[in-house]
C-alpha positions in Angstrom: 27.1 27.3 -58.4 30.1 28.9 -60.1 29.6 32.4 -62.5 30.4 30.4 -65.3 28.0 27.7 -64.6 25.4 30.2 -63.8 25.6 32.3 -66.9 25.7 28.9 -68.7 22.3 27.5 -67.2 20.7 31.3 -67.5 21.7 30.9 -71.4 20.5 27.5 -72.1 16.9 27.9 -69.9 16.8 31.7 -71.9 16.8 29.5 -75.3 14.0 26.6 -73.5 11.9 28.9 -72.7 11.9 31.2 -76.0 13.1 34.0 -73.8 15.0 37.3 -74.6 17.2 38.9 -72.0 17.1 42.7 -71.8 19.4 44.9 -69.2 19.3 48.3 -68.1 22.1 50.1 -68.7 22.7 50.5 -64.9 22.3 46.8 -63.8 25.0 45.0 -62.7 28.7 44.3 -64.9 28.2 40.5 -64.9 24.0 41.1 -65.4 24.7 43.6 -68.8 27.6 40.7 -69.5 24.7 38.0 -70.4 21.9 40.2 -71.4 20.6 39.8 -75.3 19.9 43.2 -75.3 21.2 46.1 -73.2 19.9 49.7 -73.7 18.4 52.9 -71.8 14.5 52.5 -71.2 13.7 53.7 -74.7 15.6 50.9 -76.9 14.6 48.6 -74.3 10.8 49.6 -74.5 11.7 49.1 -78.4 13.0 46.7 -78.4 10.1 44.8 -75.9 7.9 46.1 -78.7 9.5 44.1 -81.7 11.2 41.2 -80.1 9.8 37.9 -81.5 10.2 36.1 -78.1 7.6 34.6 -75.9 8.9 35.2 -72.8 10.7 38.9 -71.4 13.2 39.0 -69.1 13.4 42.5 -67.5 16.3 43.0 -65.5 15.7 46.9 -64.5 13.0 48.3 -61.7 9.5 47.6 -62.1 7.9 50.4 -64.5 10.4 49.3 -67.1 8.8 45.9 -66.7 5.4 47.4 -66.7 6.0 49.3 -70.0 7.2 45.6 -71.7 3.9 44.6 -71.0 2.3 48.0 -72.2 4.1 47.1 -75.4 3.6 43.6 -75.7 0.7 42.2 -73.5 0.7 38.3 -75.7 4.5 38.1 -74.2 5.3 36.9 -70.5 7.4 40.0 -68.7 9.7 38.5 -66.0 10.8 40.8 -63.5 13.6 39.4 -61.6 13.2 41.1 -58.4 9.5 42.4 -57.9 11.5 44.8 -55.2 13.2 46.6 -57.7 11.1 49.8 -57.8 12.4 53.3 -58.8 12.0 56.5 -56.2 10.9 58.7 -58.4 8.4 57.2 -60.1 6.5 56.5 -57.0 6.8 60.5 -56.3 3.9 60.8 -58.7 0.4 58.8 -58.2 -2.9 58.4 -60.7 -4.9 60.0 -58.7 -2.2 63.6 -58.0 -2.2 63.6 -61.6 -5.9 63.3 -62.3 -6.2 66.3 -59.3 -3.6 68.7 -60.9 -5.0 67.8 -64.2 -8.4 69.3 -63.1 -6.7 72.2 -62.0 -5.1 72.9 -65.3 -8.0 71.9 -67.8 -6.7 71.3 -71.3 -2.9 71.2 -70.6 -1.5 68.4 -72.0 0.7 65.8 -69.8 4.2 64.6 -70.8 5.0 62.0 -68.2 8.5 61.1 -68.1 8.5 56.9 -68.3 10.3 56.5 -65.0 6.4 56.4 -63.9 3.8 54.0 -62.8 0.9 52.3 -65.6 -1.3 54.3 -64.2 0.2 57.5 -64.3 1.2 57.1 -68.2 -2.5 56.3 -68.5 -2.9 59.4 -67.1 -0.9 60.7 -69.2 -1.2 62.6 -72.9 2.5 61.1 -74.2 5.4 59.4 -72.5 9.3 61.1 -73.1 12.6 59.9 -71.9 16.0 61.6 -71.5 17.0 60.0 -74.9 13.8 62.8 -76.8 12.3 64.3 -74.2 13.3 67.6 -76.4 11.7 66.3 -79.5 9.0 65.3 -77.7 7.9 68.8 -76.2 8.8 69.8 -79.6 6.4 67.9 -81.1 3.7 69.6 -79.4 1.0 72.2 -80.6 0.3 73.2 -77.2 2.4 76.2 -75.8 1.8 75.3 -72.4 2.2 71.4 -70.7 2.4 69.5 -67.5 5.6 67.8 -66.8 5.9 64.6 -64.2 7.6 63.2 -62.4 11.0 64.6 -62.7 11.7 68.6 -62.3 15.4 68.3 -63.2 14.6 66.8 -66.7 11.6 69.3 -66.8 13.7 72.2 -66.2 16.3 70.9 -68.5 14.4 70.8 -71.4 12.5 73.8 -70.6 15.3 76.0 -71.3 15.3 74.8 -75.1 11.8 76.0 -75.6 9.2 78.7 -75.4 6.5 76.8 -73.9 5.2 76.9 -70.3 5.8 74.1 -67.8 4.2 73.1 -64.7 6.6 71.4 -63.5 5.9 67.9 -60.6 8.0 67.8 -57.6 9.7 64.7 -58.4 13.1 63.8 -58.8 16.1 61.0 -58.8 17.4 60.6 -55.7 20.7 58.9 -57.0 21.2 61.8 -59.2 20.5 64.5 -56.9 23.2 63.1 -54.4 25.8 64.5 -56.9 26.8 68.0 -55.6 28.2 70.9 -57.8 31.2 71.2 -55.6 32.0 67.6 -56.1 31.9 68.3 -59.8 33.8 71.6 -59.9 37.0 69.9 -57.5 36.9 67.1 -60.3 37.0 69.3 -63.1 39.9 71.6 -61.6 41.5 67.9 -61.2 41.8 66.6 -64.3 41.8 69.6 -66.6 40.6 68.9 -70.2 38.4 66.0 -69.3 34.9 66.6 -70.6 32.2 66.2 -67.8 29.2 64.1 -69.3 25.7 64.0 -67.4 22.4 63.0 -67.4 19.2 65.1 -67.1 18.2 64.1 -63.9 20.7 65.7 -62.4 20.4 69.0 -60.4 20.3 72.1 -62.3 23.0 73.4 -60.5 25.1 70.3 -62.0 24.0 70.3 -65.1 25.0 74.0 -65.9 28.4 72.5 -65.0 28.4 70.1 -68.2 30.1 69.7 -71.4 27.4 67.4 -72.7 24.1 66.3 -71.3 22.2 63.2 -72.9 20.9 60.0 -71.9 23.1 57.0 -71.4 23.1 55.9 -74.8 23.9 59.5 -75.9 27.3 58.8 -73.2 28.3 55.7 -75.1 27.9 57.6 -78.5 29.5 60.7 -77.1 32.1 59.1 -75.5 33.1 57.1 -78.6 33.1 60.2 -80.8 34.9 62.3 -78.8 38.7 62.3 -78.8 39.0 63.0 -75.5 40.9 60.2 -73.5 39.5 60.9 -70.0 35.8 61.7 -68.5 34.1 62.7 -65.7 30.3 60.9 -65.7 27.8 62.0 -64.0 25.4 59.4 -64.2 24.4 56.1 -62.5 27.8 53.5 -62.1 26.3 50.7 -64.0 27.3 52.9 -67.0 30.6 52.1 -67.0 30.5 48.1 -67.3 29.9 49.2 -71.3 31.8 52.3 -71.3 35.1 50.7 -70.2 34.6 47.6 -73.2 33.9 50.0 -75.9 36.6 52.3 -75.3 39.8 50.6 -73.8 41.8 53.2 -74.6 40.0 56.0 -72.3 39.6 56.2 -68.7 36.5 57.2 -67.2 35.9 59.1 -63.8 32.4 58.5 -61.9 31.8 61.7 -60.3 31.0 60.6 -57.1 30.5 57.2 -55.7 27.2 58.2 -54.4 26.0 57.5 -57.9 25.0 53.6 -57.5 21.1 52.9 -57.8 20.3 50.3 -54.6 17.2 49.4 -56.8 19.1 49.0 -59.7 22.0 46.6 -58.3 19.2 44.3 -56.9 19.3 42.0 -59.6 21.4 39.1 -59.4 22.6 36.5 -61.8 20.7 33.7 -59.2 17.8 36.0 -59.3 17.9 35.6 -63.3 18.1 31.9 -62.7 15.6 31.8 -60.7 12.7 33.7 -62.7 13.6 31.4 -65.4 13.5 28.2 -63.8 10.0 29.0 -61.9 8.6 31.3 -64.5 7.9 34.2 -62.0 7.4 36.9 -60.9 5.4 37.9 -63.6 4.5 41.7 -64.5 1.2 42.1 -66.0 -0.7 45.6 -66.7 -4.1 44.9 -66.4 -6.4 46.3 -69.9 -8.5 49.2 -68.7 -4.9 50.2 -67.9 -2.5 49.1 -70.2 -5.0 50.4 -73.3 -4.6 54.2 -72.6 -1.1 54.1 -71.3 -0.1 52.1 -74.5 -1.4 55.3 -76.5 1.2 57.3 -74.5 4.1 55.1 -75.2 3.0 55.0 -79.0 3.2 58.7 -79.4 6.3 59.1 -77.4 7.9 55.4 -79.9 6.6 58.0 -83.1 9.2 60.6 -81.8 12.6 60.2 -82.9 15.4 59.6 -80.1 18.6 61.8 -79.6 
């Protein structure tokens, strides 16, 4: 079967089966290409939580799948490839949390949603890279526990008084970009702003002219008049980046930045969870209760 006539069967069994199709920003070109909706895992989450749909179509790694039925437990949640899993979210478990958690009595948790169910019903409230800011912010509490990812921890840390016991986790797509790499690029194309994402290394991130989350790139990198980047985020990015802005050219900062649970998701794959109706993702209730209250308060926060 041809791309065209794929697309065309994935489109016509998305409308039988009452389905919406929602993409990560960092799937594939010709996956993002088809999707209804294509976002960062906030709007996604937001978008899982309003859709009038029956059925979900995930096309990202497993907790982002997991939070769609968090969010919306009547719909069915498709996850193309039950595979797809994310690193860092399985550097955290329920029952580490629970364990530090008795160590630190009364400290709330922010749990960063590239994390299991369980952890976020572990978990006080739920941030992204898009308000992980406003939701610190938010907080009475002048001292927290942040998990999984350090490098967003210590990011956000430096915006704010409070104390932060920070987990051990972290992306290990975006750690592979190196300082060094960065600098040589900069001193290579002079005047190019270098845009990056939180979960990258300290180290990097001091190096930036603008850190956000990869809806904050596409704004940024709308805005701006520059007519060349550097991006220090995951490759999917730039499927969208390039259509919006034709006119600008845009430098991935290393090619070590490609996600291999990211790019699992295929067009057949998509077919295929359509026409057989699996696999399904389903959080089970004595889960998906508490960790809904942690996505609620982190959905009452406003994004960047």
């Amino acid at each position: 079967m041809t791309q065209d006539s794929l697309k065309a069967d994935i489109k016509a069994l998305l409308k039988e089966r009452k389905a919406v199709l929602l993409a990560h920003n960092y799937m594939r070109d010709e996956v993002q290409e088809i999707a209804d909706i294509t976002g960062d895992s906030l709007a996604l989450s937001m978008e899982a939580a309003k859709t009038d749909a029956e059925v979900i179509v995930f096309c990202g790694v497993h907790f982002m799948a997991e939070s769609a039925s968090i969010l919306a437990p009547e719909k069915t949640v498709l996850l193309p490839r039950l595979d797809a899993g994310c690193p860092m979210a399985d550097m955290v478990s329920a029952e580490e949390l629970k364990q530090l958690k008795a160590k630190l009595p009364g400290v709330p948790v922010v749990t960063y949603v590239n994390s299991s169910a369980a952890v976020k019903a572990e978990s006080d409230i739920c941030c992204t890279s898009a308000n992980a800011l406003k939701v610190v912010q938010s907080m009475s509490e002048k001292e927290i526990i942040f998990a999984p990812d350090k490098n967003l921890g210590s990011y956000v840390a430096r915006f704010t008084d409070k104390k932060f016991h920070l987990w051990e986790g972290y992306c290990p797509t975006h750690e592979r970009l190196r300082p060094e790499v960065v600098k040589e690029l900069k001193e290579q194309n002079p005047g190019a702003p270098f845009v990056c994402h939180p979960e990258c290394n300290p180290a990097v991130v001091a190096l930036a002219d603008h850190v956000c989350s990869t809806t904050g790139m596409y704004d940024y990198c709308k805005k701006s008049d520059a007519k060349r980047f550097i991006i220090g985020t995951e490759a999917g990015i730039l499927w969208r980046l390039k259509r919006e802005n034709p006119d600008k050219e845009f430098i991935l900062a290393s090619p070590a930045l490609i996600c291999p649970n990211m790019k699992l998701t295929s067009l057949e794959d998509v077919h295929e969870a359509l026409s057989t109706m699996s696999p399904v993702v389903k959080v089970p209730e004595e889960v998906r209760i508490p960790a809904k209250r942690a996505l609620d308060r982190m959905l009452a926060i406003p994004r960047d």
